[in-house]
C-alpha positions as CSV (number, residue, x, y, z in Angstrom):
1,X,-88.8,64.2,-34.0
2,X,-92.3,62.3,-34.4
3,X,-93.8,58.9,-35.1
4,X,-93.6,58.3,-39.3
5,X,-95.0,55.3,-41.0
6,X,-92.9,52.5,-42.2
7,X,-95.6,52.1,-45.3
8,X,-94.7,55.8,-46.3
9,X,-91.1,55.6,-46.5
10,X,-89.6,55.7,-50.0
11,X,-86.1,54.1,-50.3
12,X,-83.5,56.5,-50.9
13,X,-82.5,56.3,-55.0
14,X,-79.1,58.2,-54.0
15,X,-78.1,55.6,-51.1
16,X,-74.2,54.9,-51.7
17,X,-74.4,51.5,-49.6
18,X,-75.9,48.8,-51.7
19,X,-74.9,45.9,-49.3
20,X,-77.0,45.1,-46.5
21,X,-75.8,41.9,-44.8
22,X,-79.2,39.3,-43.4
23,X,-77.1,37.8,-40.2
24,X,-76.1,42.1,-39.4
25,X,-79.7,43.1,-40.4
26,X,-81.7,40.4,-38.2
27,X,-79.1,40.7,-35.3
28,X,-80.7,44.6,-35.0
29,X,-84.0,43.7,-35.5
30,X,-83.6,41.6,-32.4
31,X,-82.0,44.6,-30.8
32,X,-84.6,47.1,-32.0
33,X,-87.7,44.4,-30.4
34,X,-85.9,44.4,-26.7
35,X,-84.9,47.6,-26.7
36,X,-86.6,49.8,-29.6
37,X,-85.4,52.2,-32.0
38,X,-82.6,54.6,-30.0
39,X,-81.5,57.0,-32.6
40,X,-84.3,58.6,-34.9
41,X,-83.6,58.0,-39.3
42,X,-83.4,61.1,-41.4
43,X,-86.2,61.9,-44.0
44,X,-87.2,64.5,-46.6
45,X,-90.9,65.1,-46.5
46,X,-92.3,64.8,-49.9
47,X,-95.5,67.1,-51.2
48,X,-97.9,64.0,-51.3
49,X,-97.1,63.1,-47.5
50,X,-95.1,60.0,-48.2
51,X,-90.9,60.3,-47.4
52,X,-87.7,59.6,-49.1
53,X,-85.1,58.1,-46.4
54,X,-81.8,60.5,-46.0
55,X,-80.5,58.5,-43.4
56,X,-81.0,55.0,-41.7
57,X,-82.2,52.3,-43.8
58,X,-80.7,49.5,-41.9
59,X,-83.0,50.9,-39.1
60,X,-86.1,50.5,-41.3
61,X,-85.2,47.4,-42.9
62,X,-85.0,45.6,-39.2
63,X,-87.9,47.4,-38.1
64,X,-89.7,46.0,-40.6
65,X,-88.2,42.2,-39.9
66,X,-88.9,43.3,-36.0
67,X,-92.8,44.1,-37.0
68,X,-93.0,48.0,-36.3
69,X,-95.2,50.0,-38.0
70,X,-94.0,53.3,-37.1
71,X,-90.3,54.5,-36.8
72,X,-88.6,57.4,-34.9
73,X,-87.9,60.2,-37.8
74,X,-86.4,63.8,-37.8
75,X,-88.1,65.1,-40.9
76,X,-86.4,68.1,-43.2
77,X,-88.3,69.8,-46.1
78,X,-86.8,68.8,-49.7
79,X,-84.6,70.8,-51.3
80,X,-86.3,71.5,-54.4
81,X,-83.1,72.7,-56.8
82,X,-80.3,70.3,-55.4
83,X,-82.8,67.0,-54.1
84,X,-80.5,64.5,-55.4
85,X,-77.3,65.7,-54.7
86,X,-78.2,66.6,-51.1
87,X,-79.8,63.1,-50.3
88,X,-76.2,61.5,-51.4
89,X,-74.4,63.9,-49.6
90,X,-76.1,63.1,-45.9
91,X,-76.6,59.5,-46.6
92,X,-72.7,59.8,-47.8
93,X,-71.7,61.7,-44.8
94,X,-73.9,59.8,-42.5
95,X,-72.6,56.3,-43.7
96,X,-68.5,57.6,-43.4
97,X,-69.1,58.7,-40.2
98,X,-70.6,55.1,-39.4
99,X,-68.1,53.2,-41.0
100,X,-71.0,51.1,-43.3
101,X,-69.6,51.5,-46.4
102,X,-67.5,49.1,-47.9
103,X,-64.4,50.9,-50.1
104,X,-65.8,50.2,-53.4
105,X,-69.1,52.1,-52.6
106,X,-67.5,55.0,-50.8
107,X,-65.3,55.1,-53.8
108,X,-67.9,55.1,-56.3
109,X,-69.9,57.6,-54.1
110,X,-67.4,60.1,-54.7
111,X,-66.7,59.6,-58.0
112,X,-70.5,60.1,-58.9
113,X,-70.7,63.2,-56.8
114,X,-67.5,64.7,-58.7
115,X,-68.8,63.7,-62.5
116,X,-72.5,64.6,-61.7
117,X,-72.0,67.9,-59.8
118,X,-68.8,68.7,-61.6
119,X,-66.6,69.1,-58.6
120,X,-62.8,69.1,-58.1
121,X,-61.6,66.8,-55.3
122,X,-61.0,69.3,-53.4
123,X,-64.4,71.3,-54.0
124,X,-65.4,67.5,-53.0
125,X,-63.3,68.1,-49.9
126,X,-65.0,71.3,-48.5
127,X,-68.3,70.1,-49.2
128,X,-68.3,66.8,-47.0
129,X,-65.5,67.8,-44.7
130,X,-63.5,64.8,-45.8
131,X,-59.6,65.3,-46.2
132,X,-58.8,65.2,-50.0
133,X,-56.1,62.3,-49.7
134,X,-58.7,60.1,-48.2
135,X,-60.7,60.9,-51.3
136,X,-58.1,60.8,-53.7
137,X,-56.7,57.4,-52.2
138,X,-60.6,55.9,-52.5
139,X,-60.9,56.5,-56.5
140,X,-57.2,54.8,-56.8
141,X,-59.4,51.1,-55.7
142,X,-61.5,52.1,-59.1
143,X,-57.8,52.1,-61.5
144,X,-57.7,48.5,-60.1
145,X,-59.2,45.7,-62.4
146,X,-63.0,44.2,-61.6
147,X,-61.7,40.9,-60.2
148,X,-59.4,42.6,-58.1
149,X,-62.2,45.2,-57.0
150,X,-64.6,42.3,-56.4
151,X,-62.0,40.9,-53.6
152,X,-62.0,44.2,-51.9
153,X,-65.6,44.1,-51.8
154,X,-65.9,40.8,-50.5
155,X,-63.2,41.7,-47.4
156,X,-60.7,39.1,-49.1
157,X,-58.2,42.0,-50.6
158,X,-56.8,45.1,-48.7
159,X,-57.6,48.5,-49.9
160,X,-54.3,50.1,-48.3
161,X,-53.3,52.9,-50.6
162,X,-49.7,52.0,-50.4
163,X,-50.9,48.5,-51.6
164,X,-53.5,49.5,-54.2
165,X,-50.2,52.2,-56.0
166,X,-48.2,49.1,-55.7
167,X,-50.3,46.8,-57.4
168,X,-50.9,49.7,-59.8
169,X,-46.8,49.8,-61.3
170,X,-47.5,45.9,-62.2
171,X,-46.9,46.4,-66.1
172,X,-49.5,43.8,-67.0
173,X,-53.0,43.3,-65.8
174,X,-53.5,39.7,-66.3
175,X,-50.3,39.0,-63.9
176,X,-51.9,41.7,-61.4
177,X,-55.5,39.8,-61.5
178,X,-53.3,36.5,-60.8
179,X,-51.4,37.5,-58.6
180,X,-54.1,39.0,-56.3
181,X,-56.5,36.1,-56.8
182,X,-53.7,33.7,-55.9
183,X,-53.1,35.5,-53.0
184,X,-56.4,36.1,-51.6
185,X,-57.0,31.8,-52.3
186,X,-54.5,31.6,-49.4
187,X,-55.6,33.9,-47.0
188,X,-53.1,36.7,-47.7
189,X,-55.2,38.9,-48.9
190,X,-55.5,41.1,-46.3
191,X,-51.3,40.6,-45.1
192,X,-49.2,43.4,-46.6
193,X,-46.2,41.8,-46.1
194,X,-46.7,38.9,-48.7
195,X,-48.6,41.2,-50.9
196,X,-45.5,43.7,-50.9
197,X,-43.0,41.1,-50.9
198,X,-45.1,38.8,-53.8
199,X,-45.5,42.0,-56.1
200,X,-42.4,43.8,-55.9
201,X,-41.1,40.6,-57.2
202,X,-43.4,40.2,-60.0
203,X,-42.5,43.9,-60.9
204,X,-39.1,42.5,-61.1
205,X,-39.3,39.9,-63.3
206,X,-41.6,41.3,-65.7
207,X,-39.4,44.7,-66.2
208,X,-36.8,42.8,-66.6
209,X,-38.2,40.7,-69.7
210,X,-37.2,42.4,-73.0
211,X,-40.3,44.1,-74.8
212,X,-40.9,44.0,-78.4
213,X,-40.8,47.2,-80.3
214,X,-43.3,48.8,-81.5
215,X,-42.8,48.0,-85.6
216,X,-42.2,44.4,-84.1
217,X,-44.8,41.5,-84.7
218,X,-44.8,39.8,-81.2
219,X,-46.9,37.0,-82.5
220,X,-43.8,36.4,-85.8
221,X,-41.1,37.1,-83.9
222,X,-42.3,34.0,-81.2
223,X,-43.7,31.8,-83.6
224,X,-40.2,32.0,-85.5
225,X,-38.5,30.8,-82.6
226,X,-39.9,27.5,-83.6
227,X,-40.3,27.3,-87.0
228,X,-38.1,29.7,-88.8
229,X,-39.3,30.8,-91.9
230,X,-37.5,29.8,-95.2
231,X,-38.3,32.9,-97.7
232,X,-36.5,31.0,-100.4
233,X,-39.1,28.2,-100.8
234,X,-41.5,30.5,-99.6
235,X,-41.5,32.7,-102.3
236,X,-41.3,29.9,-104.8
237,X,-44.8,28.4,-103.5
238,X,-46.3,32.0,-103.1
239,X,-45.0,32.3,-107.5
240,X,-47.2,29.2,-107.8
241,X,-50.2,31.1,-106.0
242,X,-50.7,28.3,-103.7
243,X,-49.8,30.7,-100.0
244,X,-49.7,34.3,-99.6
245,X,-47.0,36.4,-100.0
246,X,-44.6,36.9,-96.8
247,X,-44.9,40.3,-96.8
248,X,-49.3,39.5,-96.3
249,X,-48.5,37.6,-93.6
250,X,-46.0,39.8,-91.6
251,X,-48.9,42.4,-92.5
252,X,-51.8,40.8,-91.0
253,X,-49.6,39.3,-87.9
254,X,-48.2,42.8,-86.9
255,X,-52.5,44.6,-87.2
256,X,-53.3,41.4,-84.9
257,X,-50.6,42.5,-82.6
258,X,-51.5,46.2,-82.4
259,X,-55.2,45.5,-81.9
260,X,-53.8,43.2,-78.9
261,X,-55.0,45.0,-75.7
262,X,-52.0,43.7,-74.0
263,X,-49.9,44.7,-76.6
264,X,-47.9,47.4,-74.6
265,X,-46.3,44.6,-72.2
266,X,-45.7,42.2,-75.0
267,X,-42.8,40.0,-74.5
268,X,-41.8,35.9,-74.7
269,X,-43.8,35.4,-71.3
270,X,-46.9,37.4,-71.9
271,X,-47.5,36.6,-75.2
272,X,-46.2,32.7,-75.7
273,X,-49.6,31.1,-74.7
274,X,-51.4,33.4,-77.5
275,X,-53.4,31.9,-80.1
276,X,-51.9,34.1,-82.9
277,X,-48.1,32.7,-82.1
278,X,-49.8,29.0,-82.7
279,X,-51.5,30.0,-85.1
280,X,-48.2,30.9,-86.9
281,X,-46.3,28.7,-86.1
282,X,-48.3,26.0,-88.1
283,X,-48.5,28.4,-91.3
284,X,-44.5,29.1,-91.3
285,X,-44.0,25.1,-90.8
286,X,-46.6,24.1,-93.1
287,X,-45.7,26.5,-95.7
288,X,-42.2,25.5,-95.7
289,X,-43.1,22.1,-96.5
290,X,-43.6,20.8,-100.0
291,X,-45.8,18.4,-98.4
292,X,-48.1,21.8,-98.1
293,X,-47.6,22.2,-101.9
294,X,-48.4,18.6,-102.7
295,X,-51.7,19.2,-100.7
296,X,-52.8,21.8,-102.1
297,X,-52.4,21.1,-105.5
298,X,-54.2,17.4,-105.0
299,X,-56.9,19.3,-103.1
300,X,-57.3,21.9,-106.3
301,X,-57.4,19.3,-108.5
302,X,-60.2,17.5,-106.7
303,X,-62.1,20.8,-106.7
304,X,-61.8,21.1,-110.5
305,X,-63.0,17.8,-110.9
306,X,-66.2,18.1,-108.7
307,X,-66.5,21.4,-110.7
308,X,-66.2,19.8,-113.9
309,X,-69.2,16.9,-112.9
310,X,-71.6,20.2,-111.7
């Protein structure tokens, strides 16, 4: 161990925590001026004299706040074919030993070490002496949509993995993002109880509501409900080319409906505030009406004769 200088420490680019709380951070630097620096960091000594942190940046970060110069370092000599990967290992195994990361980093940490290094979970595993459910159970948090991720972040949501595979067999996203958002507004984020008790009945209810099949036009079949289509008179205002034919229509709704991204849970809840159902519902009941007809041809003519004056 020996004396390095703050000045000559480079951040570690590989540091899997990214949040560094002030209140936490000047709290130590108090600590570190009445009682100075107990447990040495970890650096990698770079060619050029200068290092790159392994290991203990909350230390340097409130030593700097405390005024030190100098910090208490164990050095190690870089490892020239596997820098990176070795840096995010110890700052990884360093931090999980500590506790400091928060679930969405310690899940994000693994999941770059597995796509950069090519590992297997379990290969994962072996190298950091971490049990393979914990790691398996972390990536589940990353299935979960950003709002939701951004409440576990924040200590407003519960990262339990019975909790997160719960939340997971919700059918529909937008009901999971409002359900969790709701719940954390009350303060039950973090109680499984109302989180168990307030999903499994959402899972309920919504397997219960009858999908649309697939060769089905969700946004049709809805606006229908309303305003059911008359093909009779339809077909007689399409022979005078004033509205498309049916068959357009029922074309363009059921492509609409496909490129839906929540077209796998489409049903009379999830899709009756959509755009595309209103949308339809205005065409089928205007287009129904001769009072359509009458306008078009009066707004024809007026083109013609504003045509005609050109």
């Amino acid at each position: 161990m020996e004396y390095i200088p703050l000045a000559r420490i480079l951040p570690n680019p590989d540091q899997p925590r990214k949040n560094f709380e002030k209140s936490a951070l000047d709290g130590l630097a108090q600590s570190i001026k009445e009682n100075g620096i107990l447990q040495p960091i970890l650096v990698e000594q770079l060619s050029d004299g200068s290092y790159i942190l392994c290991d203990g940046e909350r230390r340097v970060r409130a030593a700097k706040i405390a005024g030190f110069t100098e910090i208490p370092a164990m050095i190690i000599s870089p490892n020239e074919d596997d820098g990176s990967t070795s840096r995010l290992l110890k700052a990884l195994v360093a931090n999980l030993q500590r506790s400091d990361l928060n679930p969405l980093e310690e899940a994000r940490t693994y999941k770059h070490l597995m796509e950069g290094e090519n590992l297997s979970m379990r290969e994962l595993s072996i190298k950091i002496g971490i049990y393979e459910s914990r790691i398996y159970n972390s990536l589940m948090i990353l299935r979960l949509d950003q709002p939701i991720q951004k409440l576990i972040e924040a200590g407003k949501f519960t990262h339990l993995p019975e909790i997160i595979r719960l939340l997971l067999d919700i059918p529909d996203n937008s009901y999971r993002i409002d359900l969790c958002e709701k719940l954390a507004a009350r303060g039950l984020g973090r109680n499984g109880k109302a989180i168990r008790n307030s999903a499994n009945l959402l899972i309920k209810k919504l397997k219960n509501i009858e999908q649309f099949a697939p060769e089905k036009a969700p946004s049709i079949e809805l606006a229908q409900k309303n305003a059911r289509i008359d093909l009779p008179r339809w077909d007689i205002f399409f022979q005078t080319g004033k509205i498309p034919s049916w068959s357009v229509i029922y074309k363009s709704a059921l492509e609409a409906c496909n490129a839906c991204p929540r077209r796998q849970a489409a049903s009379d809840i999830t899709c009756k505030n959509c755009l595309a159902v209103i949308l339809l519902f205005q065409i089928i009941k205007n287009g129904n009406q001769e009072r359509a007809h009458i306008l078009a041809k009066k707004v024809i003519k007026q083109r013609a004769m504003v045509n005609g004056r050109g």
